[in-house]
MDTraj code that builds the backbone (N, CA, C; nanometers):
import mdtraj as md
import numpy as np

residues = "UNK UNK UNK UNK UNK UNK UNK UNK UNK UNK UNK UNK UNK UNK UNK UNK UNK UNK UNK UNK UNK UNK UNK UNK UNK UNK UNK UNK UNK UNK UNK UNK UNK UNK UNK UNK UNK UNK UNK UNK UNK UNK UNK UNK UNK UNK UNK UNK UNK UNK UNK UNK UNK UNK UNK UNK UNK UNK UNK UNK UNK UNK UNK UNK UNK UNK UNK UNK UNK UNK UNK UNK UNK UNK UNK UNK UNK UNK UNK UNK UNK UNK UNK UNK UNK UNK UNK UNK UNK UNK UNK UNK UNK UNK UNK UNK UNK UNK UNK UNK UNK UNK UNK UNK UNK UNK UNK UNK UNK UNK UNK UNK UNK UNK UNK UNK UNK UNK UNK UNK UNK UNK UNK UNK UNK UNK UNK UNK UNK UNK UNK UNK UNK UNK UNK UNK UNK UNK UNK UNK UNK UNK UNK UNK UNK UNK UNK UNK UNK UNK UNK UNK UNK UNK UNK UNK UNK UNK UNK UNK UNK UNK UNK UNK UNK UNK UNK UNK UNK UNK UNK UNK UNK UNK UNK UNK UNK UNK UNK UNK UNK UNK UNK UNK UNK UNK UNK UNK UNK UNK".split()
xyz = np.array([
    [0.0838, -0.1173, 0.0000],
    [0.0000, 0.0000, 0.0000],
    [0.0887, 0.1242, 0.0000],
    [0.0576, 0.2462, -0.0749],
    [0.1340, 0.3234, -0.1101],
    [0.0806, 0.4242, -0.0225],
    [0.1376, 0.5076, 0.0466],
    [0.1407, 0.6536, 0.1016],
    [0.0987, 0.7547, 0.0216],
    [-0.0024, 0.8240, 0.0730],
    [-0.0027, 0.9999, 0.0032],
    [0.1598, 1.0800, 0.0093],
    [0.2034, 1.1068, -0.0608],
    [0.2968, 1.1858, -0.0476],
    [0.3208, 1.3396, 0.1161],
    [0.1962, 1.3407, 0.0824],
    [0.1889, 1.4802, 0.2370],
    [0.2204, 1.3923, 0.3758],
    [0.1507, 1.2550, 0.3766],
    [0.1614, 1.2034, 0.4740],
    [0.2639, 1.1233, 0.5076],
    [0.3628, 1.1116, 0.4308],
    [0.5151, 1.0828, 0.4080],
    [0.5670, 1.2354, 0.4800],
    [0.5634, 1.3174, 0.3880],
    [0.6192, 1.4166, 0.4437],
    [0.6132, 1.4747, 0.5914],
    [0.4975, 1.4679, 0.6359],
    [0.4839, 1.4505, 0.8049],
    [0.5716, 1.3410, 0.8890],
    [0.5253, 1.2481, 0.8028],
    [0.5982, 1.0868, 0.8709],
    [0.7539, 1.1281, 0.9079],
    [0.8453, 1.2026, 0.7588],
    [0.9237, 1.2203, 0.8027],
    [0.9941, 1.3239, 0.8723],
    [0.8941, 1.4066, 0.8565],
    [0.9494, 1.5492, 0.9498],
    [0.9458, 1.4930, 1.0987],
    [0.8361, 1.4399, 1.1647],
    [0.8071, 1.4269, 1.2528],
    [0.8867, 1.3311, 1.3479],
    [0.9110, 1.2094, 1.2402],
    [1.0323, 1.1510, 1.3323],
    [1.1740, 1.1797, 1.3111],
    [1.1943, 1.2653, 1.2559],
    [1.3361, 1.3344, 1.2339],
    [1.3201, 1.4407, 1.3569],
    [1.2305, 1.5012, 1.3972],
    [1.2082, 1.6010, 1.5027],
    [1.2172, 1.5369, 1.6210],
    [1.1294, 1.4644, 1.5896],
    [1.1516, 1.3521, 1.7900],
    [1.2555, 1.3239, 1.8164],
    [1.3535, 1.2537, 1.7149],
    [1.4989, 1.1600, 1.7240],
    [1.5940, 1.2502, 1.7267],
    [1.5724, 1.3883, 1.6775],
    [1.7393, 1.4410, 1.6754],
    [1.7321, 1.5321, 1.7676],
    [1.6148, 1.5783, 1.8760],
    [1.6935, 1.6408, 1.9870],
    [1.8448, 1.6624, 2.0665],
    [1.8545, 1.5171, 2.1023],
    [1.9818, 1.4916, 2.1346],
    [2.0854, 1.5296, 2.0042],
    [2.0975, 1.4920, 1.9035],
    [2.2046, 1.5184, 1.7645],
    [2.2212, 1.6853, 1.7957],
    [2.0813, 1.7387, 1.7972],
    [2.1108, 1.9159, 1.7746],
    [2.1735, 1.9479, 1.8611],
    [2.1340, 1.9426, 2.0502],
    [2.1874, 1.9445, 2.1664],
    [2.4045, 1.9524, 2.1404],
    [2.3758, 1.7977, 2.0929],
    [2.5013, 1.7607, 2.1018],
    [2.5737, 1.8669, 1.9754],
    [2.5337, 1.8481, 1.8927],
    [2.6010, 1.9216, 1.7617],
    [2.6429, 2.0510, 1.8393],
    [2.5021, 2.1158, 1.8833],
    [2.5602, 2.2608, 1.8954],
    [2.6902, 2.3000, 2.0640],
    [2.6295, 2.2396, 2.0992],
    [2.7615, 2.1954, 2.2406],
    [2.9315, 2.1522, 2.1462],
    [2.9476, 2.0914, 2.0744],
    [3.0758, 2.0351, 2.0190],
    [3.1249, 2.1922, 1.9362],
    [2.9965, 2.2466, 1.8638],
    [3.0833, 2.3550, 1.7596],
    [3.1252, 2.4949, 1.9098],
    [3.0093, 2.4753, 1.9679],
    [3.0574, 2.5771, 2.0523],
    [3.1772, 2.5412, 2.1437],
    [3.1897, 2.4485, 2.1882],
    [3.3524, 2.4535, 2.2684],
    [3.4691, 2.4488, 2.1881],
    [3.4451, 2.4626, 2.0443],
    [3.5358, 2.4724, 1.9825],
    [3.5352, 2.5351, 1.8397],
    [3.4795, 2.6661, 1.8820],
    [3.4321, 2.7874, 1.7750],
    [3.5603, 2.7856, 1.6468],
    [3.6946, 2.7537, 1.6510],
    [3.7882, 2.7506, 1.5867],
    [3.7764, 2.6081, 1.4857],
    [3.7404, 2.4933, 1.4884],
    [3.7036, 2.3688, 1.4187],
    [3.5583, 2.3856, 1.3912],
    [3.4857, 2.4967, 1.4287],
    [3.3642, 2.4645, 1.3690],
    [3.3311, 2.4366, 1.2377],
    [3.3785, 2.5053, 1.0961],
    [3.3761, 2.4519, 0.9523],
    [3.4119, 2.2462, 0.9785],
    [3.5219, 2.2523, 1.0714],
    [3.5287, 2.1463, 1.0349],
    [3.4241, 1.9901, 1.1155],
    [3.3295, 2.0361, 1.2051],
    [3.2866, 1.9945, 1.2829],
    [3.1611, 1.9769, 1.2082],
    [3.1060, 2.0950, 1.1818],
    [3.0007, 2.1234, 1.0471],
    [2.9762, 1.9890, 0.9669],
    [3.0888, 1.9799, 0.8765],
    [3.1092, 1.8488, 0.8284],
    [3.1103, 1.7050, 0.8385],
    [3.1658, 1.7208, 0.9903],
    [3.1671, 1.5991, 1.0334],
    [3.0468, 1.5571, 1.0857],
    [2.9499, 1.6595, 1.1388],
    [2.8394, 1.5983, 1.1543],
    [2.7362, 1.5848, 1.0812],
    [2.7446, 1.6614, 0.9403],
    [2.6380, 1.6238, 0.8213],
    [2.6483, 1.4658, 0.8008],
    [2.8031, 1.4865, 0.8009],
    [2.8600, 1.3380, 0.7380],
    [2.7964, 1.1920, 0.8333],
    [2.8047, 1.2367, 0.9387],
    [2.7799, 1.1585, 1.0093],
    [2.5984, 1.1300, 1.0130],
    [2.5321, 1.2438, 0.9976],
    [2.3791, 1.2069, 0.9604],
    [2.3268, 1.1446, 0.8376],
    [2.3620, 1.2122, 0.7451],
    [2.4031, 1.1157, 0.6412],
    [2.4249, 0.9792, 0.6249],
    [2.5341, 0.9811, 0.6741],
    [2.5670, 0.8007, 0.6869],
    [2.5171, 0.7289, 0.7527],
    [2.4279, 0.7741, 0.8937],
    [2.3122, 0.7487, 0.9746],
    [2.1624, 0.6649, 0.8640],
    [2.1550, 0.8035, 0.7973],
    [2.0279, 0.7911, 0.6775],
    [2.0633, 0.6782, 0.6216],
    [2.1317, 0.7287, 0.5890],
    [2.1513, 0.6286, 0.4721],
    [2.1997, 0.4608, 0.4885],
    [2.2476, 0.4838, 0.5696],
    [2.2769, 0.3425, 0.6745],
    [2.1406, 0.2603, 0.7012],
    [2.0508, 0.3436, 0.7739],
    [1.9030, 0.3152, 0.8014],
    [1.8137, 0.2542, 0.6808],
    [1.8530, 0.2632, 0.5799],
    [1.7865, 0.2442, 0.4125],
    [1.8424, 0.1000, 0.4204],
    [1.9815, 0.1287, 0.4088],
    [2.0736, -0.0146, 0.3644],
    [2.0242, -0.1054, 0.4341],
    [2.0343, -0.1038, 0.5869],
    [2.0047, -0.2156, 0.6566],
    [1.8848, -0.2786, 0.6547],
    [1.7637, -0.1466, 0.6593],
    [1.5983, -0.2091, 0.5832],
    [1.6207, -0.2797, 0.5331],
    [1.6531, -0.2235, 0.3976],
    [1.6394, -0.3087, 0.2872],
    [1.6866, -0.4408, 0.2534],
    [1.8673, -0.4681, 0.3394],
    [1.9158, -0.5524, 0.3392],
    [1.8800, -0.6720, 0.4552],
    [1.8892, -0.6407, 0.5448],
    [1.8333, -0.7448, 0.6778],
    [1.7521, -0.7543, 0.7261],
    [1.6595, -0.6542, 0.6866],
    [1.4865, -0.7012, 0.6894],
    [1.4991, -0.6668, 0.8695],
    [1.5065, -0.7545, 0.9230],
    [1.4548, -0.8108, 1.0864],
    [1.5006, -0.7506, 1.1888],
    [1.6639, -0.7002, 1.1929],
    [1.7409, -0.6597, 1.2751],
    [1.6792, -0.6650, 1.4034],
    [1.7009, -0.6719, 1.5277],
    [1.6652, -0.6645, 1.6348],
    [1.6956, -0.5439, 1.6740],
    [1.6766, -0.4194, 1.7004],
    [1.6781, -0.3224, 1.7773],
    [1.7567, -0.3013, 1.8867],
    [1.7963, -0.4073, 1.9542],
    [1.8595, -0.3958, 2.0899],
    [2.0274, -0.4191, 2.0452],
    [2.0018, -0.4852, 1.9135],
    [2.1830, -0.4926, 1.8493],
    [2.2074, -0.3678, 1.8226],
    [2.1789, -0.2134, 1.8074],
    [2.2060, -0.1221, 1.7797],
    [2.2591, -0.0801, 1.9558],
    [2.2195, -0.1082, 2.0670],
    [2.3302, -0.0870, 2.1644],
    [2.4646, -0.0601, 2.1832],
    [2.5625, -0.1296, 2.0863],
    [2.6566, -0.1236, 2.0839],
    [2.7451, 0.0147, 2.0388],
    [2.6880, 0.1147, 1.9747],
    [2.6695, 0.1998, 1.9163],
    [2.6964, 0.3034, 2.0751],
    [2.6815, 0.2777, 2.1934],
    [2.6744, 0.3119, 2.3189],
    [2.8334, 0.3067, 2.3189],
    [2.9463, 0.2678, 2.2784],
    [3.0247, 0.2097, 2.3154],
    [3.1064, 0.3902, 2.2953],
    [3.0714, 0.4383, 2.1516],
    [3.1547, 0.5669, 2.0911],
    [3.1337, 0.6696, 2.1924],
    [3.0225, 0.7630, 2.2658],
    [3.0010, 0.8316, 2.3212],
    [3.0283, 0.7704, 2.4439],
    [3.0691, 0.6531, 2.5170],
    [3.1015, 0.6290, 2.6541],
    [3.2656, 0.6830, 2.6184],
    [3.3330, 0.6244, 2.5401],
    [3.4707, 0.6533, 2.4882],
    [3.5082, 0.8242, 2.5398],
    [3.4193, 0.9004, 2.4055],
    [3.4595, 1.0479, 2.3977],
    [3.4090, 1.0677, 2.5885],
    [3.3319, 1.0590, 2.6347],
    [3.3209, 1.0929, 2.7704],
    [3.4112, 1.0444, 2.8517],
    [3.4979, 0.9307, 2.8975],
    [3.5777, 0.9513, 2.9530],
    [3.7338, 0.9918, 2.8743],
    [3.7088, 1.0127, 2.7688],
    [3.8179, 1.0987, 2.7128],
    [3.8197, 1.1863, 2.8055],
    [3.6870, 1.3231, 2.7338],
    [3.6582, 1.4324, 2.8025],
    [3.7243, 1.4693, 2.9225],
    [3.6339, 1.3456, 3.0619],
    [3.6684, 1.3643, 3.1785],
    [3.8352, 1.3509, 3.2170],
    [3.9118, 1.2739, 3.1898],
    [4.0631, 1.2827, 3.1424],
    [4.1063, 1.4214, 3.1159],
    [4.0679, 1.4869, 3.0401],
    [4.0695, 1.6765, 3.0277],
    [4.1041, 1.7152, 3.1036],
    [3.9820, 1.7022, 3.1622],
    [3.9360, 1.8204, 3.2686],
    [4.0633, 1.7968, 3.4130],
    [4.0976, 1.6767, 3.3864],
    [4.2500, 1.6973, 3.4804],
    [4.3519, 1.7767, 3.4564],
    [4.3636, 1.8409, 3.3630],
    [4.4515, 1.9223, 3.3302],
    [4.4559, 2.0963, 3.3220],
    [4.5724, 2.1609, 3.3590],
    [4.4859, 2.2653, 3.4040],
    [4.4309, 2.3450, 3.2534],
    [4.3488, 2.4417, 3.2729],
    [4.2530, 2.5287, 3.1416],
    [4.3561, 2.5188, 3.0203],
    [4.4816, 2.6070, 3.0656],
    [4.5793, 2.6076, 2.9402],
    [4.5989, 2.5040, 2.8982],
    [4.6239, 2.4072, 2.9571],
    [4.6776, 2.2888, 2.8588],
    [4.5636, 2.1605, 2.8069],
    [4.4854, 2.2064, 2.8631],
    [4.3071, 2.1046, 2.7748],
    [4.2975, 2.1356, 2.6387],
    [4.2918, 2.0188, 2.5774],
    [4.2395, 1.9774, 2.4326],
    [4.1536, 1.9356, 2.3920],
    [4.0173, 1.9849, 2.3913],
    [3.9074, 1.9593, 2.3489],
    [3.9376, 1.7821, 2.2063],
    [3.8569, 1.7070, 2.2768],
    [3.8313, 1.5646, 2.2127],
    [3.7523, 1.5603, 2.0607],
    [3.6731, 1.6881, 2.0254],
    [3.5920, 1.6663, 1.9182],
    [3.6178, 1.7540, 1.8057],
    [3.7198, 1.8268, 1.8134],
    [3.7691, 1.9330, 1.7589],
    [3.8481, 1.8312, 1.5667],
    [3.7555, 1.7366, 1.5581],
    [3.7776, 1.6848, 1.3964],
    [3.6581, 1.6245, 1.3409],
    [3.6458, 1.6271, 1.2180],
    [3.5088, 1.5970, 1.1344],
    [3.5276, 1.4242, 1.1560],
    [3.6061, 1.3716, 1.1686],
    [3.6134, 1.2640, 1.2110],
    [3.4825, 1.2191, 1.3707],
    [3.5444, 1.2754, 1.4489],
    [3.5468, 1.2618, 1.5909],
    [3.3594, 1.2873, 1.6136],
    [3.3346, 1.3917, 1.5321],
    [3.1717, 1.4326, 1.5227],
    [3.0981, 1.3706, 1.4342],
    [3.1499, 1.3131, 1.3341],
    [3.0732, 1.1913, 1.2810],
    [3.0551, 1.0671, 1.3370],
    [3.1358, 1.0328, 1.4125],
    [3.1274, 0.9428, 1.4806],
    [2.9896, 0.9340, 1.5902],
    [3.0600, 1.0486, 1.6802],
    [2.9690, 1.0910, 1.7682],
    [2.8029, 1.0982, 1.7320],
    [2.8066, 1.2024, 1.6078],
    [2.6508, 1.1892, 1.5326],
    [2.6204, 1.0536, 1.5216],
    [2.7063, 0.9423, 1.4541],
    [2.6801, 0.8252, 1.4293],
    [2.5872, 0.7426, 1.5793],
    [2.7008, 0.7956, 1.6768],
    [2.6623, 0.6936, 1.8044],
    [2.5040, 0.7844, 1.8526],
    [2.5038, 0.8640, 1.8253],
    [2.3864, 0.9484, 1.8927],
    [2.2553, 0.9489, 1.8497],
    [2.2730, 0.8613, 1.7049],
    [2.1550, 0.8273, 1.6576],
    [2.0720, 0.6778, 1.6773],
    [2.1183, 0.6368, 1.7821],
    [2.0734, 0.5338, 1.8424],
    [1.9182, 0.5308, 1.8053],
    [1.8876, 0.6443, 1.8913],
    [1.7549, 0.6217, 1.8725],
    [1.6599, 0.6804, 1.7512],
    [1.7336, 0.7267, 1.6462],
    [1.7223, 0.7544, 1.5223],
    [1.7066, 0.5969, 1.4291],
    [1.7949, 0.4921, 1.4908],
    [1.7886, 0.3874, 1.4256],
    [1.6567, 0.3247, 1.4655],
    [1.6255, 0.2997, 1.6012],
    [1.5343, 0.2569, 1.6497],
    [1.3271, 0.3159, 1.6107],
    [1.3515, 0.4125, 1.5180],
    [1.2298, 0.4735, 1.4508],
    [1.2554, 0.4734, 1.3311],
    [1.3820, 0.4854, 1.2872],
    [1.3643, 0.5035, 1.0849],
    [1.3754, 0.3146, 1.0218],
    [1.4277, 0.2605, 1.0989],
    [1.3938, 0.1490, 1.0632],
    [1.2685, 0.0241, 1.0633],
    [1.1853, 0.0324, 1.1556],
    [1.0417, 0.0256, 1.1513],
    [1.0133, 0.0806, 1.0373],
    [0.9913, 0.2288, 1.0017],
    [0.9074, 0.3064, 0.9310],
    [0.9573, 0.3119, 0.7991],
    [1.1176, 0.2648, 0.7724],
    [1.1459, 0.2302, 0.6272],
    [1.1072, 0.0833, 0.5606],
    [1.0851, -0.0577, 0.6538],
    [1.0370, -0.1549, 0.6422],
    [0.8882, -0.2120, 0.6103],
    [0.8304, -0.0576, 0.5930],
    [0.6956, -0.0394, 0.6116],
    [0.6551, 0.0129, 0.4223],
    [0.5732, -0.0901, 0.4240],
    [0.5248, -0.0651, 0.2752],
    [0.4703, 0.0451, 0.2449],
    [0.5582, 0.1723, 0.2138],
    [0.5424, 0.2678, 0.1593],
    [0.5448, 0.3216, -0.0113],
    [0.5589, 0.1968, -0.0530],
    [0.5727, 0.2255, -0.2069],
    [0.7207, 0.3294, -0.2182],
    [0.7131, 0.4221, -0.3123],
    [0.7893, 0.4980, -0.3219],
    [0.8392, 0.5985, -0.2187],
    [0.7270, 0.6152, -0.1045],
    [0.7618, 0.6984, 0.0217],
    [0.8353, 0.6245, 0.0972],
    [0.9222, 0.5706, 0.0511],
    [1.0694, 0.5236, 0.1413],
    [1.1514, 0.6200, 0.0966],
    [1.1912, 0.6452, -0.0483],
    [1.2830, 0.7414, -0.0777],
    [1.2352, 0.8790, 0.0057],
    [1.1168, 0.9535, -0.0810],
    [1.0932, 1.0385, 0.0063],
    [1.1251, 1.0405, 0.1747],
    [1.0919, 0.9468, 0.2380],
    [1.1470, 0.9883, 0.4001],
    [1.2842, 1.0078, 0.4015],
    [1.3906, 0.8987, 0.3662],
    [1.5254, 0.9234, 0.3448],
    [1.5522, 1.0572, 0.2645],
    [1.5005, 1.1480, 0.1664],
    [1.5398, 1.2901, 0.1062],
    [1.4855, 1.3727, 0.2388],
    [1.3776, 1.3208, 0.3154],
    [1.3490, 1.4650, 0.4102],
    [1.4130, 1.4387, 0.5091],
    [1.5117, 1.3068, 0.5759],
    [1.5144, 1.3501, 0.6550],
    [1.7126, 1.3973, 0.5735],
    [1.7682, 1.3731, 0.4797],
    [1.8763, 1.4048, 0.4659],
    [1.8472, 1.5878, 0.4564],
    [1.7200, 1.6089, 0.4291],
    [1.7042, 1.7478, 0.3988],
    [1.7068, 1.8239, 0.5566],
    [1.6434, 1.7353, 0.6371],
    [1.6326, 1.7798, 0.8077],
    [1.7719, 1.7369, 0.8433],
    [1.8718, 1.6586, 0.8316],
    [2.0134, 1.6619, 0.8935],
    [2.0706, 1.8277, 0.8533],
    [2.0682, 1.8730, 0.6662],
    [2.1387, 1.9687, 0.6639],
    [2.0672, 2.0784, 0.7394],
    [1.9670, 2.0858, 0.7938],
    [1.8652, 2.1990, 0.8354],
    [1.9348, 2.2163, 0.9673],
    [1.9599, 2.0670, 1.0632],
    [2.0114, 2.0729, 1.2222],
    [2.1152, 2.1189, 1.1708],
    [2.2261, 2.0512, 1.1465],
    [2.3811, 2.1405, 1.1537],
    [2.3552, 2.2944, 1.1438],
    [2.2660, 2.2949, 1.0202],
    [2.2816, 2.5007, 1.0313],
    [2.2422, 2.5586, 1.1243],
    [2.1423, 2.4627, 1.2252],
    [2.0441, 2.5046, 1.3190],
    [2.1788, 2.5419, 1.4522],
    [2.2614, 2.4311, 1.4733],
    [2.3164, 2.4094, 1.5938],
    [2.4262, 2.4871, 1.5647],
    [2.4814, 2.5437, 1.3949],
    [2.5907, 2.6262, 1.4203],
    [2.5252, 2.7623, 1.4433],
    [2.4021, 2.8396, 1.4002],
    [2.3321, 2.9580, 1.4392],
    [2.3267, 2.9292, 1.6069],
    [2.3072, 2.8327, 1.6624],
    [2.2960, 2.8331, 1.8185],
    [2.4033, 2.8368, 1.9066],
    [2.5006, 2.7852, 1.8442],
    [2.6722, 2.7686, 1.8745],
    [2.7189, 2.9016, 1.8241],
    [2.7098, 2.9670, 1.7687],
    [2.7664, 3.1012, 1.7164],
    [2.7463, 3.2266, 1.7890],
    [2.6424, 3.2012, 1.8754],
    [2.5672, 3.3242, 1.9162],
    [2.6550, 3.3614, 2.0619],
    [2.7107, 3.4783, 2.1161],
    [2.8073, 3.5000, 2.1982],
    [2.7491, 3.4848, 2.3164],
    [2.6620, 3.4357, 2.3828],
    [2.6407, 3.4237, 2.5012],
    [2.6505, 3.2838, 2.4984],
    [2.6470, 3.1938, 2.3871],
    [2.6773, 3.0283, 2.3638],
    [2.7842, 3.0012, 2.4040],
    [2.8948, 3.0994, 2.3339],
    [3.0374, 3.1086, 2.3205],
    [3.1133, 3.1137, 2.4082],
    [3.0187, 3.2312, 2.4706],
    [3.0618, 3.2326, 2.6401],
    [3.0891, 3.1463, 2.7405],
    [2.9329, 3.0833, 2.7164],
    [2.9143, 2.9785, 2.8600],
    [2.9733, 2.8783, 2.7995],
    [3.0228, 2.7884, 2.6547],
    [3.0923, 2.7056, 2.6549],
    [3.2627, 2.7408, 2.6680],
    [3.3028, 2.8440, 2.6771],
    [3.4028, 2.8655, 2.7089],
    [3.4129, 2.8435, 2.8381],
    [3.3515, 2.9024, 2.9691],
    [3.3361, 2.8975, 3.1014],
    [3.3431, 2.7425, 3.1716],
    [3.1809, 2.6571, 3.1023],
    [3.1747, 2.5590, 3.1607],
    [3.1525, 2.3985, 3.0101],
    [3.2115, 2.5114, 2.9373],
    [3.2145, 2.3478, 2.7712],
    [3.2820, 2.2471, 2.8322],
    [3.4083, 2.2508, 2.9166],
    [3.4994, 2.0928, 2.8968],
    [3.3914, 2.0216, 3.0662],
    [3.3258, 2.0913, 3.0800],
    [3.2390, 2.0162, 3.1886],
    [3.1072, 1.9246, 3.1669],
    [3.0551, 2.0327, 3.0536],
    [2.9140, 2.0007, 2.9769],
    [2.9649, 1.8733, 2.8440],
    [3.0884, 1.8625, 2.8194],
    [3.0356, 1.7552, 2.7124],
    [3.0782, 1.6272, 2.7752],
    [3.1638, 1.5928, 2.8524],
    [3.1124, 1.4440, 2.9737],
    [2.9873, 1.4301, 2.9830],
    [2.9186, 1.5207, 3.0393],
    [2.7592, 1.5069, 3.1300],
    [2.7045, 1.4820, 3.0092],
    [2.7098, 1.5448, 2.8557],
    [2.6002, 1.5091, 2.7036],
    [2.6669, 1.3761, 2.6632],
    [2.7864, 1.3508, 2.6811],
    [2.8402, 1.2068, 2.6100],
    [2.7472, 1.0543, 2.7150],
    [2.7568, 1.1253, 2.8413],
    [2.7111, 1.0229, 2.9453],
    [2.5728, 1.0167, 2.9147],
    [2.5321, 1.1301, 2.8871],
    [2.3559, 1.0458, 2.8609],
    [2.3128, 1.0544, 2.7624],
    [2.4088, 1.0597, 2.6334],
    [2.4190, 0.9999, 2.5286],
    [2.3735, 0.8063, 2.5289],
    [2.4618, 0.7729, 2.6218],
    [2.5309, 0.6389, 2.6533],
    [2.3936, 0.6545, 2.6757],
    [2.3380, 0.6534, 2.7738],
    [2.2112, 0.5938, 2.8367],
    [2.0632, 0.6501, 2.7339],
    [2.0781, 0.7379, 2.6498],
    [1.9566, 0.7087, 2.6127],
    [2.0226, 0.6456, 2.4398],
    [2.0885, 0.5960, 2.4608],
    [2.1701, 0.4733, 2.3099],
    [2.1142, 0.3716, 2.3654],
    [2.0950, 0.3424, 2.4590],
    [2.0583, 0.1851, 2.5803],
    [1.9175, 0.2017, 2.5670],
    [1.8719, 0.3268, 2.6167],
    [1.7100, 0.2971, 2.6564],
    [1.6285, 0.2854, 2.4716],
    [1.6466, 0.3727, 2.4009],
    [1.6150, 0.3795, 2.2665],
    [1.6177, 0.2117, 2.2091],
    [1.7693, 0.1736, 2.2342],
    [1.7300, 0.0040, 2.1775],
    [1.6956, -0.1069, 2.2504],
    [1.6385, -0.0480, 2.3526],
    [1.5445, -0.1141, 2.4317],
    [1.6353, -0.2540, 2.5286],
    [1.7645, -0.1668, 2.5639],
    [1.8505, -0.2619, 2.6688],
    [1.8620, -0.2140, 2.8218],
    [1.7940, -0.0892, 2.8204],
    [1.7795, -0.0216, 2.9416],
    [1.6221, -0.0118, 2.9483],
])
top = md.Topology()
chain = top.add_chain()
for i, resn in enumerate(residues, 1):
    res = top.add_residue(resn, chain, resSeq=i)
    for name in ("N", "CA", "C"):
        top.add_atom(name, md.element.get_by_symbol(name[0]), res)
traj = md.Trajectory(xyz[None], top)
């Protein structure tokens, strides 16, 4: 059975809106503690939604069944960068090196953070939509480039700049850590 096209388009706005709270959160926390890598952070996290999307298609299509709770593991990247992080913060201000400061490091991160991005686009791509499979995969690649611009306008703004300068190498432990835990609760292991 085939989808109206409008009601695709809801389908996918709507669960692209629920699931990437955390992605925007996180996105705009990473460009702001590190206003100097932001072009390159930018990137790394399109890239990383992207490959999310598009990942989400492949596996539909290819393994049909997946169990949901195998996407847990995915918990493993954001436990990593968090006790990176906390490792930091032992050191005094001058000599801390922000952990996410490469398009690498934020794709990743995007990658692990879409836990529960996997846990809704895969149901809803397995779902006989006729041609509104593509369509969800174009809106939501169209809603990844929308967050990055969203979280660098929110990361840019000088009172952002500020407080992640003040308290950033504190705040991205505490977002990596419950990263971890809602990667667990999303695939239904917590």
């Amino acid at each position: 059975m085939s989808a109206s096209l409008g009601s695709v388009l809801v389908l996918g706005l709507s669960s692209f809106a629920v699931t990437n709270v955390d992605n925007a959160i996180t996105a705009a926390a990473q460009q702001a503690a590190v206003p100097a890598k932001r072009r390159s952070l930018r990137r790394g996290q399109l890239v990383g939604n992207l490959i999310l999307i598009l990942g989400c298609w492949a596996v539909a299509a290819a393994l049909g069944e997946l169990p949901t709770w195998s996407f847990a593991v995915l918990a493993v990247i954001p436990a990593w960068f968090c006790v990176a992080a906390i490792r930091v913060l032992r050191h005094p201000a001058e000599e801390r090196r922000v952990n996410v400061a490469r398009a690498t490091t934020a794709a990743l991160v995007t990658i692990a953070a879409g836990g529960d991005n996997l846990a809704v686009y895969l149901p809803l791509l397995r779902r006989d939509l006729g041609t509104g499979a593509l369509t969800l995969v174009l809106t939501w690649c169209a809603c990844a480039v929308a967050l990055v611009w969203l979280a660098t306008l929110v990361a840019s703004h000088p009172k952002v700049e500020a407080a992640a300068e003040r308290v950033g190498h504190y705040v991205l432990p505490i977002i990596y850590a419950a990263l971890v835990v809602l990667i667990l609760a999303a695939s239904g292991v917590l």
